[in-house]
C-alpha positions, 0 to 999 in steps of 0.5 A: 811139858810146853802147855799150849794156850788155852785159845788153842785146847780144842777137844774133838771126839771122832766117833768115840764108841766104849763097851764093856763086853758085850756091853756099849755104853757110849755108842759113836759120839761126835763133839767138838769142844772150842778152845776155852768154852765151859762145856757141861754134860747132864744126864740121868744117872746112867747115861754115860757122862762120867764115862765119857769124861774120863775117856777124855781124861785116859782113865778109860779105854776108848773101844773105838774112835779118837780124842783130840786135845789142842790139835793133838791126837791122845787116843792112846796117851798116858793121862799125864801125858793129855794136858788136862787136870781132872777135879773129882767129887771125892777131892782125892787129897792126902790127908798126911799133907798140909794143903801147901804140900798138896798143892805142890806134890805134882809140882815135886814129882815132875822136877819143878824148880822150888821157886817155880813151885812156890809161884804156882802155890801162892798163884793158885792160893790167891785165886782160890782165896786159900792163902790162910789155909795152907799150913792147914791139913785136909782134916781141918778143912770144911767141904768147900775148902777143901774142894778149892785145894782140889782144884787149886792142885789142879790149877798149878799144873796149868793145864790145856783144859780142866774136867770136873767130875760132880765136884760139888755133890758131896756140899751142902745146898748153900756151899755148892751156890757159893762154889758155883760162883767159885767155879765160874768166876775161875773160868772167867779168870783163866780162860781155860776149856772146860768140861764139867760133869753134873746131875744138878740142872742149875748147875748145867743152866747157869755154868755153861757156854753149852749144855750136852744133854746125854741119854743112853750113851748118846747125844740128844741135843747140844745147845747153849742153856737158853737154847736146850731149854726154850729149844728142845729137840726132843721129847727128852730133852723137854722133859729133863731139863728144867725145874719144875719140869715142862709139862708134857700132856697129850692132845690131838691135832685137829689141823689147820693150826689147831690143837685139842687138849682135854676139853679145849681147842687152841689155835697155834696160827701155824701149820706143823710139819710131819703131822696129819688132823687127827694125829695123836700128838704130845704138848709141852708148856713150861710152868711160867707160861701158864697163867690163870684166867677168867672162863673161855672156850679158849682156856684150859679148865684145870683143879688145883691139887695142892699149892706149894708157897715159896715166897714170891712164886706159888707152885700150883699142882693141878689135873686137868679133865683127863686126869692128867697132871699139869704144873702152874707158876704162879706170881701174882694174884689170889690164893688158891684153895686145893680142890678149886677149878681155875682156868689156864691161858697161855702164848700159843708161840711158847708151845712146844709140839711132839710126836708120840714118838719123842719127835720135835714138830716144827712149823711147816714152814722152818721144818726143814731148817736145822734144828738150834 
């Protein structure tokens, strides 16, 4: 197959629909990825992400709607026919082989020439850092180095893009750091697109060019990481992504640019869009947005629940007068006890306003710009 440059493996999902009977469970997606871009798709479990994955992969029939890969529609094309190599959790390698022969199995199987072969081996050895251990069987081998053999397999069939499917889940907490690293380092090298599936947050946040946050089947928000987290467009989409999670609690506008939380009034300094005095609303305030303060009718008055000390960060797990839970990150100051009240300020620009529907309130006066 002639593999086309990775500048030109742009993937496009044309109102991409799967059910299963009666069941839908990806309901009309529309997404473009560019040629050479690291996109990842995060949701809860359930959502759709590994579906839609291995839709673009042929391992799935798309009920309706087409898949483009490099211009090229593979709607109805064999999976190794779609110039794609798909990275699983479970490594998928034959135990019987040695990690050369892994690597090179594809290779033989489509009649590659043995010096060809042995280029892509010890090329895809170099990269991965994987040369000692190719005479080595995956029994041998520990989890992480394993699962550079896996993509290391999926190296050598230079492919138009690469899928990744949760493939660090089944590593422990300082492997999936170190192949992290691994993974993006690789995509700097190749410059190949990029489809990486995960549950993990930090993974999306610190991977990819955008994050496509799911829900349900269906986009909430397609967004760099800065812009999903600073920016969310919705209700889910503040909640899921972050932690600890953005705190969400309810509140009253009071207009002209005036919120009500609990006991205390703040002035945001902006009318919102969409929204009448009086209206029940829901705020969210990321943890390190939060900072205690002296009294002041202008702060929230708050009880330390318990305190969780991480070296040169404190979590502060408080309720408010309400009831209502609320989490502070804190990185400087005293010791706080549970049970004792504080008081908490914040930079009314870094709220972020919602309906009681899950609705964005925007400014009245960007609310009709489009949202990041």
């Amino acid at each position: 197959m002639t593999v086309t440059s990775p500048e030109k493996a742009k993937i496009e999902l044309r109102d991409v629909r799967k059910s299963f009977g009666a069941v839908n469970i990806i309901h009309g997606l529309d997404l473009s990825i560019e040629g050479g871009e690291f996109v990842v798709f995060v949701g809860p479990s359930g959502c759709g992400k590994s579906t839609l994955l291995r839709m673009i992969a042929g391992l799935e029939d798309v009920t309706s709607g087409d898949i483009f890969i490099a211009g090229r529609d593979v709607t109805e094309l064999d999976p190794a026919k779609r110039g794609i190599a798909m990275v699983f959790q479970s490594y998928a390698l034959y135990p019987h082989m040695s990690v050369r022969e892994n690597l090179a199995f594809g290779l033989e199987m489509a009649k590659t020439p043995a010096e060809e072969i042995e280029r892509q081996v010890q090329g895809a050895a170099q990269i991965l850092k994987i040369g000692p251990l190719l005479e080595r069987r995956p029994g041998q081998l520990s989890g992480g180095q394993r699962q550079r053999v896996a993509i290391g397999r999926a190296i050598v069939r230079k492919p138009l893009a690469f899928l990744f499917d949760e493939p660090l889940s089944n590593l422990d907490a300082e492997l999936r750091v170190s192949m992290r690293i691994e993974i993006a380092r690789l995509h700097r090298e190749l410059g190949n697109t990029m489809i990486y599936v995960t549950h993990d947050q930090t993974e999306a946040m610190t991977l990819a060019d955008r994050i496509v946050v799911l829900r349900d089947g269906r986009i909430e928000q397609v967004g760099t990481p800065r812009e999903v987290y600073e920016d969310p467009s919705n209700l889910f989409v503040a909640g899921f992504i972050g932690s600890p999670r953005m705190n969400i609690v309810d509140a009253i506008y009071a207009g002209d640019g005036r919120i009500k939380i609990a006991d205390t009034v703040m002035a945001l300094g902006q009318n919102f869009a969409g929204v009448a005095a009086g209206d029940g609303i829901k705020l969210g305030i990321r943890p390190e947005h939060l900072n205690v303060a002296q009294s002041s009718s202008t702060a929230l008055r708050a009880k330390v629940d318990f305190a969780e000390y991480l070296g040169s960060t404190r979590y502060l797990y408080c309720y408010l007068p309400s009831g209502e839970t609320i989490t502070v990150e804190q990185r400087d100051g005293r010791d706080l006890s549970s049970g004792e009240e504080i008081f908490l300020r914040c930079d009314p620009e870094r709220l972020r306003l919602f309906s009681t529907g899950g609705d964005r309130l925007r400014s009245a006066n960007t609310a009709g710009m489009p949202t990041a």
